[in-house]
N, CA, C and O atoms as a DFTB+ gen file, in Angstrom:
452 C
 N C O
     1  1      10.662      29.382      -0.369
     2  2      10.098      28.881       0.866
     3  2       9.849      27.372       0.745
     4  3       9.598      26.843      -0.337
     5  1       9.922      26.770       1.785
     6  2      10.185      25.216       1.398
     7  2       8.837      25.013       2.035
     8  3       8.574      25.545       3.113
     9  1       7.848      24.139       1.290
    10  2       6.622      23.438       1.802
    11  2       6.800      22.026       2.640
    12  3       6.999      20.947       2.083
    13  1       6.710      22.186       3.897
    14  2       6.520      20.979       4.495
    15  2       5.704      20.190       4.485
    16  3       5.886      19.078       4.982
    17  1       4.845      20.468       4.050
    18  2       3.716      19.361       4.131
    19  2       4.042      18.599       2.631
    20  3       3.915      17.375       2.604
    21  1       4.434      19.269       1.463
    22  2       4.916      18.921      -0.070
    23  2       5.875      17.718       0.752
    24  3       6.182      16.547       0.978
    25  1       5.932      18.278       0.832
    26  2       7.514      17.411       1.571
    27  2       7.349      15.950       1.976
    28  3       7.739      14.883       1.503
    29  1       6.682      16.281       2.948
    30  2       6.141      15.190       4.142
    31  2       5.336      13.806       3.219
    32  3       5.233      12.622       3.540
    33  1       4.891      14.479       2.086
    34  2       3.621      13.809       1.528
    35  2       4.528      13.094       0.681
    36  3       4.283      11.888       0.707
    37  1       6.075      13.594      -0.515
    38  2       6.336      12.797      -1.766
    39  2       7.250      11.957      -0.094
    40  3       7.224      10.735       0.052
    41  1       7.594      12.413       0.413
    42  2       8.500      11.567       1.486
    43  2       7.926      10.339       1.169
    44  3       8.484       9.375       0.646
    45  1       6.517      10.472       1.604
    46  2       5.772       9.013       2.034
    47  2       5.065       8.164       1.015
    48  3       4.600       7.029       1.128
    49  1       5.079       8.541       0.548
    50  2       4.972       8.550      -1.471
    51  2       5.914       7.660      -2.159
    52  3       5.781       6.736      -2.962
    53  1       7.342       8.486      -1.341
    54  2       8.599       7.245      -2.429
    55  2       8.640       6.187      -1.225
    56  3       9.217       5.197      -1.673
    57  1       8.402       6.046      -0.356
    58  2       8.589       4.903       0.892
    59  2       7.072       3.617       0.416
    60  3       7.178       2.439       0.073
    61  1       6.334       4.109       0.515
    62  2       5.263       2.869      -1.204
    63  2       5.207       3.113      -2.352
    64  3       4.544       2.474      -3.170
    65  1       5.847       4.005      -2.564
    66  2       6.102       3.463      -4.064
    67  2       7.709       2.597      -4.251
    68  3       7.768       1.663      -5.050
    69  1       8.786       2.955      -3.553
    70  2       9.693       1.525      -3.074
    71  2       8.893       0.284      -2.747
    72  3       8.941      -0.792      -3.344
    73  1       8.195       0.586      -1.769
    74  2       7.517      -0.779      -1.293
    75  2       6.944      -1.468      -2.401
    76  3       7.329      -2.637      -2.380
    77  1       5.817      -1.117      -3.827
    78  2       5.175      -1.680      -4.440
    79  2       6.327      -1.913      -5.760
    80  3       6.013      -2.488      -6.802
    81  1       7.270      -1.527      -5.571
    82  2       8.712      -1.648      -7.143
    83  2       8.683      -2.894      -6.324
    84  3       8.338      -3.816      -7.064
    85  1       8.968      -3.441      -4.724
    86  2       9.664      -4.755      -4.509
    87  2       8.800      -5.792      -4.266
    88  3       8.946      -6.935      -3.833
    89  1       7.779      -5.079      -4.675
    90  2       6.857      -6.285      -4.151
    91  2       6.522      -6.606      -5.475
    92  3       6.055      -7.745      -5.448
    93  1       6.530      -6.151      -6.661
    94  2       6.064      -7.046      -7.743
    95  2       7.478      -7.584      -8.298
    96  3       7.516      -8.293      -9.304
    97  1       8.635      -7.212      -7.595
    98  2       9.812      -8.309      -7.599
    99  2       9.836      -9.601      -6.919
   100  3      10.576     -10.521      -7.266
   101  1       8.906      -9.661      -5.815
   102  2       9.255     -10.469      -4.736
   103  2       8.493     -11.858      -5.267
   104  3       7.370     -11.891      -5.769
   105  1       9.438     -13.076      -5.018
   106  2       9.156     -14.323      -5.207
   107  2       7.998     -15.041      -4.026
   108  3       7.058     -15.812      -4.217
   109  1       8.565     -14.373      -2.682
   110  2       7.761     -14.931      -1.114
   111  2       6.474     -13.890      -1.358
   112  3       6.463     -12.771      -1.870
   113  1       5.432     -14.669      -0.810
   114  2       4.339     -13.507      -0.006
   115  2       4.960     -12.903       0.348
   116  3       6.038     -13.075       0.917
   117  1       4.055     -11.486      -0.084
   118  2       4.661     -10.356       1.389
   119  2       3.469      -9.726       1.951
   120  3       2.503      -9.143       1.461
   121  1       3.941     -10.107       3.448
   122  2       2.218     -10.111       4.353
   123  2       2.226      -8.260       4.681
   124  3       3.288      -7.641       4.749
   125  1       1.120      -7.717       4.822
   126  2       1.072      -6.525       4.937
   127  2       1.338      -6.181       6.215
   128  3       2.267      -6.812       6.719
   129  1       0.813      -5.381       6.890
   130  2       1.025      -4.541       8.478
   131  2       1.629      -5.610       9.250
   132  3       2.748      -5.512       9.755
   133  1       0.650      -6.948       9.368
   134  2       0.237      -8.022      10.603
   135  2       2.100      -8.281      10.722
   136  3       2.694      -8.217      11.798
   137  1       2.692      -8.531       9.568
   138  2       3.944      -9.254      10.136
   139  2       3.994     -10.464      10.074
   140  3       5.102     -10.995      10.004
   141  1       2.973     -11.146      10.082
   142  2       2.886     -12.772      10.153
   143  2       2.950     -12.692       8.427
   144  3       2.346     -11.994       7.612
   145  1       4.080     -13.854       8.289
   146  2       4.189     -14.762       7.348
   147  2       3.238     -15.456       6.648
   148  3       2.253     -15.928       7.216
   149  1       3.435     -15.567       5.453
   150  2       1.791     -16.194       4.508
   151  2       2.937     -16.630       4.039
   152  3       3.733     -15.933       3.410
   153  1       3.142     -18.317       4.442
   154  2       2.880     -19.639       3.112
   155  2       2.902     -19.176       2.103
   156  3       2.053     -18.334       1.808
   157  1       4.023     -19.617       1.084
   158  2       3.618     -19.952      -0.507
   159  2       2.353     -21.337      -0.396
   160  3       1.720     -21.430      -1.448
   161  1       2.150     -21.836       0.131
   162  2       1.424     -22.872      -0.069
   163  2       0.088     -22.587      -0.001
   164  3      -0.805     -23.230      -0.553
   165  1      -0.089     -21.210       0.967
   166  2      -1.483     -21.082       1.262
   167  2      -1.935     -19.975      -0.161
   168  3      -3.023     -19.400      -0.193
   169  1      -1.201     -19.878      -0.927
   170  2      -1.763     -19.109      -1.815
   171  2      -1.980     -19.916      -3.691
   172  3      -1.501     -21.048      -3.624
   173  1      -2.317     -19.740      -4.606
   174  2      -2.381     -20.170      -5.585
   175  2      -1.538     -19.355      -6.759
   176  3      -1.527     -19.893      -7.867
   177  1      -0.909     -18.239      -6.620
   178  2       0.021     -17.341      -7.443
   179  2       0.424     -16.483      -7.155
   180  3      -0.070     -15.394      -7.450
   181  1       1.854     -16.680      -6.221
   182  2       2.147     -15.758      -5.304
   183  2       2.760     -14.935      -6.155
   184  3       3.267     -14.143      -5.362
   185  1       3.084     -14.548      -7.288
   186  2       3.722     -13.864      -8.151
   187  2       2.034     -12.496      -8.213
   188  3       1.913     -11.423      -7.621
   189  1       1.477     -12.898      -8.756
   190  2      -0.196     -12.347      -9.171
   191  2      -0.604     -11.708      -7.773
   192  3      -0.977     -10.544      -7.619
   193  1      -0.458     -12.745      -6.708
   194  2      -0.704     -11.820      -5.241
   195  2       0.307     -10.330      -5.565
   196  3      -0.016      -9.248      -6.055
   197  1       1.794     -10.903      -4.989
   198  2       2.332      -9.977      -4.997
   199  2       2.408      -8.759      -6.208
   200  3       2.658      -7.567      -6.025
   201  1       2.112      -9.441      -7.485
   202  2       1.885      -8.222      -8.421
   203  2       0.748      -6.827      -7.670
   204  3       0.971      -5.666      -7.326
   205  1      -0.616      -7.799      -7.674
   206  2      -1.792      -6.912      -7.070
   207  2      -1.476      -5.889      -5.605
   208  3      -1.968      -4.774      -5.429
   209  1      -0.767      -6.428      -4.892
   210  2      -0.048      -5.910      -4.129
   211  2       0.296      -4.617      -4.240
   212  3      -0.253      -3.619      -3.772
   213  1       1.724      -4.783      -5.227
   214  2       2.004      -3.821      -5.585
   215  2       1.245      -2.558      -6.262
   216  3       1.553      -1.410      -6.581
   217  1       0.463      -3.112      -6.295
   218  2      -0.474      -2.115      -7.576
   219  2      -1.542      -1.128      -6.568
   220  3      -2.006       0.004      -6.702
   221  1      -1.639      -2.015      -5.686
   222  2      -2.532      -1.060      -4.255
   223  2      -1.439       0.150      -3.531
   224  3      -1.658       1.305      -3.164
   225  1      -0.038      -0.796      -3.520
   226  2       0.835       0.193      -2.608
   227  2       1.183       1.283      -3.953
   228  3       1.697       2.297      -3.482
   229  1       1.105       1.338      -4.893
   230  2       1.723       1.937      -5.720
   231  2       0.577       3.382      -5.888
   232  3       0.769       4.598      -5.857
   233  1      -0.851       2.384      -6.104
   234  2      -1.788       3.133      -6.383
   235  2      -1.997       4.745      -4.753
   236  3      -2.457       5.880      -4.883
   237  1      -1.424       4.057      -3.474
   238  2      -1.300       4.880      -2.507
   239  2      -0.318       6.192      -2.653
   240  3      -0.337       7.402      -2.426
   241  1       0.599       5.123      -3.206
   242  2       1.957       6.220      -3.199
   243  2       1.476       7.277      -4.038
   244  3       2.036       8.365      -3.903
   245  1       0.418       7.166      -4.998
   246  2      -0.355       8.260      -6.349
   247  2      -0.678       9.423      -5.375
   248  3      -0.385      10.609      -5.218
   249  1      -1.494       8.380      -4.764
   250  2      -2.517       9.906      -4.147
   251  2      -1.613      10.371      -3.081
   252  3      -1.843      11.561      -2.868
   253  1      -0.504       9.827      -2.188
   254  2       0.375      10.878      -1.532
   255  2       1.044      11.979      -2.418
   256  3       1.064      13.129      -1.982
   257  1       1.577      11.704      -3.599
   258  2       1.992      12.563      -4.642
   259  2       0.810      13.388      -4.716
   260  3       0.912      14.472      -4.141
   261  1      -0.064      13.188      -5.169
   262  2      -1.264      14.195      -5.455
   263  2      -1.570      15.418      -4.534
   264  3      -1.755      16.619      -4.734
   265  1      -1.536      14.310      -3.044
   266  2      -1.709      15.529      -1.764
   267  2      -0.272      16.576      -2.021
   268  3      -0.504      17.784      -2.079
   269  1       0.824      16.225      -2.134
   270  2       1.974      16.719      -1.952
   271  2       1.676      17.906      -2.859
   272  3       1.437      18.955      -2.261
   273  1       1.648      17.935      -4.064
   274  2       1.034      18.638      -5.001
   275  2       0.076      20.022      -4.781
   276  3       0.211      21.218      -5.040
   277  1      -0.962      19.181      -4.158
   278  2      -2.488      20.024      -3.702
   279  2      -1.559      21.063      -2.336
   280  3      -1.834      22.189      -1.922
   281  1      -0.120      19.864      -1.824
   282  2      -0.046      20.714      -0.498
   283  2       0.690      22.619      -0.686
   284  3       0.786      23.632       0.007
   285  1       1.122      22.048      -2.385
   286  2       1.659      23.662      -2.802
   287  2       0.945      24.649      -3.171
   288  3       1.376      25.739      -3.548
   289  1      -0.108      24.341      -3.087
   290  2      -1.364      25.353      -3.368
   291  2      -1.290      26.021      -1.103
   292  3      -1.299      27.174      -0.670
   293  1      -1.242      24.954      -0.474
   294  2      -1.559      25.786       1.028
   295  2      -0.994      24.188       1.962
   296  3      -1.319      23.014       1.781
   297  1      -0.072      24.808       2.937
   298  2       0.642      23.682       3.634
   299  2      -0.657      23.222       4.241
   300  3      -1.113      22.201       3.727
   301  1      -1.317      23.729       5.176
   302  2      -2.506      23.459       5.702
   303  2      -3.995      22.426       5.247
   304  3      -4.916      21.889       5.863
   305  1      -3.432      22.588       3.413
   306  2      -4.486      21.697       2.865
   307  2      -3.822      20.691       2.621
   308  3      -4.424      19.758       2.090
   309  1      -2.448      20.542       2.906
   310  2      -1.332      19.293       2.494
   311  2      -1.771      18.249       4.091
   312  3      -2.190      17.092       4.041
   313  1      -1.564      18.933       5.199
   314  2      -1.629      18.545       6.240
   315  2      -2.748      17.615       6.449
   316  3      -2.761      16.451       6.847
   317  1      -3.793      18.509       6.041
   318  2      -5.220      18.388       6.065
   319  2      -5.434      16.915       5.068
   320  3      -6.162      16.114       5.654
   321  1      -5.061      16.532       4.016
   322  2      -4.786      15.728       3.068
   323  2      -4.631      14.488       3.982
   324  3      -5.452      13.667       4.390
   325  1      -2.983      14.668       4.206
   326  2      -2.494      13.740       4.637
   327  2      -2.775      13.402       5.607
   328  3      -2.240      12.304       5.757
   329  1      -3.460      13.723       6.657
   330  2      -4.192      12.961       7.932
   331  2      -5.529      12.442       6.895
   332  3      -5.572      11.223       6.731
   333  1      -5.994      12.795       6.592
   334  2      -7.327      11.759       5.643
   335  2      -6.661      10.916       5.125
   336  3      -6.749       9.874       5.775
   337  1      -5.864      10.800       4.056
   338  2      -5.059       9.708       3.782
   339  2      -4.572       8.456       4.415
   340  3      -4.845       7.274       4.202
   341  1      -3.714       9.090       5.319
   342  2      -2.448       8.071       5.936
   343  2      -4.036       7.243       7.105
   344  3      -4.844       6.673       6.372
   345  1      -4.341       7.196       8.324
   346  2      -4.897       6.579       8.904
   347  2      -6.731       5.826       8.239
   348  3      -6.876       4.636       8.516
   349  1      -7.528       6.272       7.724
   350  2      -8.276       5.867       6.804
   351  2      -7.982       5.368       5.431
   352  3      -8.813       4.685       4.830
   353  1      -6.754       5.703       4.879
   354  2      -6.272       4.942       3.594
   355  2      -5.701       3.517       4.404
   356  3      -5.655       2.435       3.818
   357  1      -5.393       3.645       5.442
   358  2      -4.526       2.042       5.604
   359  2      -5.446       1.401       5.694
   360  3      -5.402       0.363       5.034
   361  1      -6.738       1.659       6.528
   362  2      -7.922       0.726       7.011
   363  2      -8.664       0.404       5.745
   364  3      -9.209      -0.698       5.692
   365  1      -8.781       1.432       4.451
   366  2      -9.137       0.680       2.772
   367  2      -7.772      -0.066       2.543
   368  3      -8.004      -1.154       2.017
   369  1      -6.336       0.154       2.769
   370  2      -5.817      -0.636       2.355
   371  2      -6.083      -2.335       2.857
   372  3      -6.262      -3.376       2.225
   373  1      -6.015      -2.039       4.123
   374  2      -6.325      -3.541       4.972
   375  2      -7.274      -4.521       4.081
   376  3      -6.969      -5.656       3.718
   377  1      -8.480      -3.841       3.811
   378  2      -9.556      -4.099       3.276
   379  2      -9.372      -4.489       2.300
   380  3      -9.897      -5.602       2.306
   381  1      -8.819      -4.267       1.106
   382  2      -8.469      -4.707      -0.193
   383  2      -7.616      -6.063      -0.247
   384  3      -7.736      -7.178      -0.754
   385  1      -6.561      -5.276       0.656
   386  2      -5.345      -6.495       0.876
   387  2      -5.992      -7.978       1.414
   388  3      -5.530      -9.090       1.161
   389  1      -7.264      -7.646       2.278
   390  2      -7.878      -8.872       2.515
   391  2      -8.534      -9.373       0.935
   392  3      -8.288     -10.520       0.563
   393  1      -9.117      -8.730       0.317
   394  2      -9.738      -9.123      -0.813
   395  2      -8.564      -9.614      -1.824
   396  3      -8.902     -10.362      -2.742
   397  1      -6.910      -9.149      -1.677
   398  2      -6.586      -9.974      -2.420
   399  2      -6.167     -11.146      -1.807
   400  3      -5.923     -12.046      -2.612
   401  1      -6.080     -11.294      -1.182
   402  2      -5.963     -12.801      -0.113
   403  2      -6.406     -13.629      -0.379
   404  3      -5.877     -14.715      -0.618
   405  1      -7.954     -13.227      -0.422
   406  2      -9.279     -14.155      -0.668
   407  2      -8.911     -14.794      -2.052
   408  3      -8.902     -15.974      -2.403
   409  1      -8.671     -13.870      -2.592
   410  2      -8.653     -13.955      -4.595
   411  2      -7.592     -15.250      -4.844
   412  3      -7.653     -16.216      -5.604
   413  1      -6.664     -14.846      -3.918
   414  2      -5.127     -15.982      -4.023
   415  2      -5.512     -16.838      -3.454
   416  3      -5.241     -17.743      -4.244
   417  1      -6.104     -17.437      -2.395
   418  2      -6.008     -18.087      -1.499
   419  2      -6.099     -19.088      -1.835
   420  3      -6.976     -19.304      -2.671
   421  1      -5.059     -20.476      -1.262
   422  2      -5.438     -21.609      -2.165
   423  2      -6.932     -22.499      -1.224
   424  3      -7.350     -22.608      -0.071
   425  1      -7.239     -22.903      -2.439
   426  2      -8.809     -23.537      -1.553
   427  2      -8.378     -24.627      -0.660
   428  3      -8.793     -24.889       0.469
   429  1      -7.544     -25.170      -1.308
   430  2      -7.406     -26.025       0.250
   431  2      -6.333     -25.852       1.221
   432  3      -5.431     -26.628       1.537
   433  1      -6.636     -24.570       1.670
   434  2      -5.723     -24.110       2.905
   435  2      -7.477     -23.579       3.568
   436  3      -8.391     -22.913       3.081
   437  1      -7.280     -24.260       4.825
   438  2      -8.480     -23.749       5.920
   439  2      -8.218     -22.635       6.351
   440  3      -8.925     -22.451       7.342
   441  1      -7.646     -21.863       6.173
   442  2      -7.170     -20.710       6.865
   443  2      -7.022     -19.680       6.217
   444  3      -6.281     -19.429       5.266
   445  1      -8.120     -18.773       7.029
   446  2      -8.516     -17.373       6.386
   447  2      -7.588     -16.152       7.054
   448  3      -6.753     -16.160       7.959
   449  1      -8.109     -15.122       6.210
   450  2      -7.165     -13.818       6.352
   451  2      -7.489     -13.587       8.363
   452  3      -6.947     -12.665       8.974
């Protein structure tokens, strides 16, 4: 019997955990949700940004694996998972991603997250 929710969860799992393999490749900022472009200039180690980066999207892609996991015990607790996850994990992701911003940010750029 094939678990959909197992499913649904490593799906979204290898889609950041791709995302966080290219982002601790990536030379440019890479701006999260917003889309807007971040300056190499406005940051102080865009290598270290983008490492930390990766390490948040990677650390997400964990716990989708985990739900996926938990979801073979009962599709319903996979489901159940992954709506806690996906819409309240982005709004801690946001949150962090601002904190690494802050961390990079070069001081003399006036311009905040």
């Amino acid at each position: 019997m094939v678990n959909t929710s197992a499913i649904v969860c490593w799906m979204v799992a290898l889609v950041y955990g791709v995302t966080a393999l290219i982002l601790t490749k990536r030379s440019k900022p890479f701006p999260f949700f917003t889309g807007i472009s971040i300056p190499a200039e406005k940051l102080t180690d865009v290598r270290a940004y983008n490492r930390d980066n990766g390490k948040m999207w990677a650390l997400y892609a964990a716990i989708h694996v985990v739900a996926g996991l938990l979801a073979l015990i009962s599709n319903i607790l996979g489901f159940v998972l992954f709506g806690l996850f996906i819409i309240p994990g982005l709004i801690v992701m946001y949150k962090i991603h601002k904190r690494i911003f802050d961390r990079y940010r070069n001081p003399e750029s006036t311009e905040y997250y």
